[in-house]
Backbone as CSV, one residue per row, in Angstrom:
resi,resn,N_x,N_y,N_z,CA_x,CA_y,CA_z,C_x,C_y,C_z
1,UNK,128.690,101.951,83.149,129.889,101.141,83.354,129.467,99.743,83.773
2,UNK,130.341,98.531,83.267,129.738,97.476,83.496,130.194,97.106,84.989
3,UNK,129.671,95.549,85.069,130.502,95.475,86.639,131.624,94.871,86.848
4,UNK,132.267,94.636,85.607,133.795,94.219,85.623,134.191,94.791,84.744
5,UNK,136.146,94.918,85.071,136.729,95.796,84.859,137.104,94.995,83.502
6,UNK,138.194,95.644,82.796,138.752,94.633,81.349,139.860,94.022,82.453
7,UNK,140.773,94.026,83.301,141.479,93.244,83.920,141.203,91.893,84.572
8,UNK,140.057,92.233,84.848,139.162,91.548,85.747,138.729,90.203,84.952
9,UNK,138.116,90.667,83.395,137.926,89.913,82.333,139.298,89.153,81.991
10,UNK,139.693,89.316,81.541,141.324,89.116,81.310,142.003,87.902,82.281
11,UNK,141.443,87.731,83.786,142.174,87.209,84.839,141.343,85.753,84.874
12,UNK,140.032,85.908,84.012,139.092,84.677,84.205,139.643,83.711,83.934
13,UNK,138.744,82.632,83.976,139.369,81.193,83.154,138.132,80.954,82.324
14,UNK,137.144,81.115,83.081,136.089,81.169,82.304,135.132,82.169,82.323
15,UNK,134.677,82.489,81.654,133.522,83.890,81.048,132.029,82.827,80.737
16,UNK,131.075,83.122,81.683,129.633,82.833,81.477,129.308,84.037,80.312
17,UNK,127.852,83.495,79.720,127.091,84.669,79.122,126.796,85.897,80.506
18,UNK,126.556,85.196,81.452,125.835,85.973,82.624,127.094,86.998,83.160
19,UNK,128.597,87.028,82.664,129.508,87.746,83.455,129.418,88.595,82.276
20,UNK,129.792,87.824,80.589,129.749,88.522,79.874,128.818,89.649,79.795
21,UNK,127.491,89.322,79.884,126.023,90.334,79.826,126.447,91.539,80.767
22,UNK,126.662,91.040,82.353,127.015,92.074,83.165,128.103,92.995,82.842
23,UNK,129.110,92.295,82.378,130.449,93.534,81.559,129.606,94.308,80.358
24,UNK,129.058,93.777,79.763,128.251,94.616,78.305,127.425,95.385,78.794
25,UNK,126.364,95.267,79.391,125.134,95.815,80.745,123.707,95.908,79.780
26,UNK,124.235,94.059,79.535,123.038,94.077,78.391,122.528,92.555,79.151
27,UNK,121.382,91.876,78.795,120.690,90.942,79.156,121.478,89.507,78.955
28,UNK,121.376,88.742,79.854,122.199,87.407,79.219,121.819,86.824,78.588
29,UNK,120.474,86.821,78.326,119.929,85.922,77.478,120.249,87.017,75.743
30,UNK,120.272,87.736,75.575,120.750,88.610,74.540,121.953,88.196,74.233
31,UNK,123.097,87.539,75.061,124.348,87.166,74.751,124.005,86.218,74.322
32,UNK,123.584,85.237,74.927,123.579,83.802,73.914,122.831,83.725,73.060
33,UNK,121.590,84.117,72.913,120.788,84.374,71.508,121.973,85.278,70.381
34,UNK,122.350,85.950,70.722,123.572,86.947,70.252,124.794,85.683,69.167
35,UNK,124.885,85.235,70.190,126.224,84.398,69.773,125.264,83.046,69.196
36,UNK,123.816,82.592,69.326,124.149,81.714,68.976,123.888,81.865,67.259
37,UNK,123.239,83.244,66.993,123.190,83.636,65.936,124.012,84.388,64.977
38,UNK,125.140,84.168,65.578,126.364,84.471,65.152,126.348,85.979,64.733
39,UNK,125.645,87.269,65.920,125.859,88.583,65.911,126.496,89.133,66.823
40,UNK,126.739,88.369,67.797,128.070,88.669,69.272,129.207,88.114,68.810
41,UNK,130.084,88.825,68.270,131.065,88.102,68.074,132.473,87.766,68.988
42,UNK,132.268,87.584,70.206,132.833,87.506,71.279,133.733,86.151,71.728
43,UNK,132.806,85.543,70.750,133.296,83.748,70.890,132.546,82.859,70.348
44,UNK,132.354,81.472,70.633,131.566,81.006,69.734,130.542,80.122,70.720
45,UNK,129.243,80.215,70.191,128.328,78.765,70.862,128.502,77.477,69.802
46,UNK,128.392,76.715,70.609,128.299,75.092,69.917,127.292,74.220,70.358
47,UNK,126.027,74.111,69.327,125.148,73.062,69.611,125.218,72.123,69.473
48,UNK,125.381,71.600,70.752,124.867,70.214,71.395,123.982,69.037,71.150
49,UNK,123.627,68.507,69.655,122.307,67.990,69.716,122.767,66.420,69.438
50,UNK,122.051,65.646,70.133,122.131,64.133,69.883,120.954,63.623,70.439
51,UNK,121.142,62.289,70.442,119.792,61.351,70.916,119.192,62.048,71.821
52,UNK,119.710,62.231,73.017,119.498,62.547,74.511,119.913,64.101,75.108
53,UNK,120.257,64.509,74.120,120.592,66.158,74.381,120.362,67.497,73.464
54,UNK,119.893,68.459,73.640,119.853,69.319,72.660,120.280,70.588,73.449
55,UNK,121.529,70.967,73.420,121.769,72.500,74.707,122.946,73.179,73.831
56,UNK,123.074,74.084,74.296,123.906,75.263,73.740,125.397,75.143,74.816
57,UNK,126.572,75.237,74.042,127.942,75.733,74.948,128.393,76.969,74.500
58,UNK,128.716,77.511,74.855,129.276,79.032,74.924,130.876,79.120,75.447
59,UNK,131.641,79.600,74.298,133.412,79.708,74.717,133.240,81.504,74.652
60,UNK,133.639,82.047,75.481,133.460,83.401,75.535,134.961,83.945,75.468
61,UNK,135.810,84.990,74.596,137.148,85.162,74.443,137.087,86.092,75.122
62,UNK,138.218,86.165,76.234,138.120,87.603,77.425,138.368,88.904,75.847
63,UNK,139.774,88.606,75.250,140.161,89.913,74.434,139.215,89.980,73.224
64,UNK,138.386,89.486,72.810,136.771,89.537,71.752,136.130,90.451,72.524
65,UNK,135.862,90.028,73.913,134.772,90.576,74.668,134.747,91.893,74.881
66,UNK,136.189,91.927,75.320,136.894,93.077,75.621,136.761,94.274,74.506
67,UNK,137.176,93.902,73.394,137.384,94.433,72.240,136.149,95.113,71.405
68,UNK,135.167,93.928,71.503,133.981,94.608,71.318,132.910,95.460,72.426
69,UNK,133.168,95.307,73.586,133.127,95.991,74.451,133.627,97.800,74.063
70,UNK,134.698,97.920,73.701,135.552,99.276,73.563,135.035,99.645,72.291
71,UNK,134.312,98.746,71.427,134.449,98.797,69.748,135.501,99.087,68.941
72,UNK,136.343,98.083,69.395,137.601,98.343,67.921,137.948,96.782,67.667
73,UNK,136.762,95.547,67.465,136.846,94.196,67.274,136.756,94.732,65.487
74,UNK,137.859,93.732,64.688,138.158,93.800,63.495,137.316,93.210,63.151
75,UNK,135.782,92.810,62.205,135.522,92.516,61.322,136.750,91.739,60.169
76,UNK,137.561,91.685,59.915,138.294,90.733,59.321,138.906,89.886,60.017
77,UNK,139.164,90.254,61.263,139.920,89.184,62.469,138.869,88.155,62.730
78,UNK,137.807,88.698,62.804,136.871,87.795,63.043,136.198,86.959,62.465
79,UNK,136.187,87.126,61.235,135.675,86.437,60.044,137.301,85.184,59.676
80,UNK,138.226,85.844,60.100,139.609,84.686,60.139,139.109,83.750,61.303
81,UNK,138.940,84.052,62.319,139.011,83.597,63.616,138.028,82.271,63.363
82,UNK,136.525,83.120,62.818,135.650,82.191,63.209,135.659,81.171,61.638
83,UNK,136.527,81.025,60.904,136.827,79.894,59.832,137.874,78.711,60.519
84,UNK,139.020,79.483,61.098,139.362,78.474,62.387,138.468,78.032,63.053
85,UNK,137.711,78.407,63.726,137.227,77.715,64.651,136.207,76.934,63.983
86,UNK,135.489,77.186,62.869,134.424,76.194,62.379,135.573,74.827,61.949
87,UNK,136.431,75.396,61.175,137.124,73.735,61.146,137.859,73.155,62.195
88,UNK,138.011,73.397,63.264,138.329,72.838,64.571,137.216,72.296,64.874
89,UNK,135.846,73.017,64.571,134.864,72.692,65.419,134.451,71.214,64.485
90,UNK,134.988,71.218,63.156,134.484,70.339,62.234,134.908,68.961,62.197
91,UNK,136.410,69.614,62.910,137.567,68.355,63.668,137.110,67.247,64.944
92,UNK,136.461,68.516,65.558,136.048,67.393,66.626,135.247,66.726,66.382
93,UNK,134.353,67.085,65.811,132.949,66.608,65.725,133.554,65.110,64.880
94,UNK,134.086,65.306,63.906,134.319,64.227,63.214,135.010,62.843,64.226
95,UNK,135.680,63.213,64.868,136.411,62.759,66.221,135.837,62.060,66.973
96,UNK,134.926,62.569,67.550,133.522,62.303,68.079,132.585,61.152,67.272
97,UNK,132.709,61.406,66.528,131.613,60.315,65.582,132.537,58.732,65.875
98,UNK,134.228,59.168,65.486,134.928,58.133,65.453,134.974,57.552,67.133
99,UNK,134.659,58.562,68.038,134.627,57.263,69.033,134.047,56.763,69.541
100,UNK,132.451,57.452,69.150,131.406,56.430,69.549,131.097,55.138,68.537
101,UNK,131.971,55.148,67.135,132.226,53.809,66.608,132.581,52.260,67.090
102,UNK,133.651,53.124,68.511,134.449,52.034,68.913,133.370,51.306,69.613
């Protein structure tokens, strides 16, 4: 049993790899290698790379986590989910470019 409950998950605001790992009762560094290789499908990482930075962010979804936690995360929900989110993610970025123009 992990060390949080699914309520518990649920009540966060934010989910580390390190809370996530402890709910799974798997290694944290396995979560973000996990996600950043797009085999945790829990949420998404977003690399960070520019002049002066190269780091990983991690959005962790309590009901993903949850879900794959129990194993009943849809393989088609998720493959929807994460096409949203690449073009959101494609949104900002573009966004981003435009305001370090100014």
């Amino acid at each position: 049993m992990g060390k949080y409950t699914d309520d518990e998950i649920r009540a966060m605001k934010k989910i580390t790899c390190k809370i996530a790992a402890d709910y799974l009762g798997i290694a944290p560094m396995a979560v973000s290698i996990g996600m950043q290789q797009d085999r945790l499908p829990i949420g998404f990482a977003i690399h960070n790379q520019d002049r002066y930075t190269d780091s990983w962010s991690y959005n962790i979804i309590a009901e993903r986590l949850i879900a794959y936690n129990h194993g009943t995360i849809n393989e088609v929900q998720v493959e929807g989910i994460e096409r949203n989110l690449e073009r959101i993610i494609g949104e900002f970025t573009e966004m981003k470019k435009d305001l370090r123009k100014r």
